[in-house]
N, C-alpha and C positions, 0 to 999 in steps of 0.2 A: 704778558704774564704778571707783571710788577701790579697789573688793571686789575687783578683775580686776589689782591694783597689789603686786607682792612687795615690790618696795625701790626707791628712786629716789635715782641718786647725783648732786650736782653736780658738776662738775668746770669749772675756770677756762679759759676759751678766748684765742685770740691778741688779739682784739678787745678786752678787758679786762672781759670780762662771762663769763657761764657757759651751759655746755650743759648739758642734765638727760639724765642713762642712766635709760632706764625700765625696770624687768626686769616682765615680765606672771608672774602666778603662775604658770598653765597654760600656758605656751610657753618654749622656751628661746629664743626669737627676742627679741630686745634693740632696743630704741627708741631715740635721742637725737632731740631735743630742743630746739630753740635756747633763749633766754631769757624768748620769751614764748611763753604756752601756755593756755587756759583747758578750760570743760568741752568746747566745740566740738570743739579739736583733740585729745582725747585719744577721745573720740567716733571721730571720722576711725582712731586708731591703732587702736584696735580692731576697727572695720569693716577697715581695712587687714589686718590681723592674721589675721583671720574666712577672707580672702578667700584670706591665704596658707595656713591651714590647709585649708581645701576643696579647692586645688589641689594638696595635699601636696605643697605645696615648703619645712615646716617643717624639714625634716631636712638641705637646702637653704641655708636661710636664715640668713643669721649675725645681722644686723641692718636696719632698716629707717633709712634718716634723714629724716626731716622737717626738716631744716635748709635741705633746697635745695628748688626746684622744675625740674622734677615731683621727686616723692620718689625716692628711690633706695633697691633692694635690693642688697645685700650678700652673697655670695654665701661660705659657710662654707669654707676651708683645708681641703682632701684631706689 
C-alpha cells in the first residue's frame, strides 16, 4: 500500500494536532487525513479511491476527506 503513496504532507490543524494530505501516485485525487491513521484506514482510501476510478469521477474529484463521517467527496473548481 505505502507503493500506491506519492508524498504525504502534514499540516497543523485548529485543534492543535495535524491533518496528513495524502497524494496517491496514480490519481490526482488528494486524501486528508485526521491525525490518527493506521494500515486499516489507508486500506479504506484506496478501496475508496478504486471505487472513484471505476465510476470515472476521477477527473471530477478534487479530494476525498476522511476526517468526517460519512466521508466526503470534494468536488474539483470549473
Amino acid at each position: 500500500l505505502f507503493a500506491q503513496i506519492s508524498e504525504v504532507q502534514l499540516r497543523r490543524n485548529e485543534r492543535a494536532g495535524f491533518d496528513a494530505v495524502v497524494f496517491p501516485a496514480r490519481t490526482p485525487v488528494r486524501i486528508l487525513l485526521g491525525d490518527r491513521w493506521d494500515v486499516g484506514s489507508l486500506q479504506q482510501m484506496f478501496v475508496l479511491l478504486d471505487l472513484v476510478g471505476r465510476q470515472g469521477w476521477t477527473g471530477k474529484t478534487r479530494e476525498i476527506d476522511f476526517r468526517t463521517t460519512p466521508v466526503v467527496l470534494r468536488p474539483r473548481e470549473r
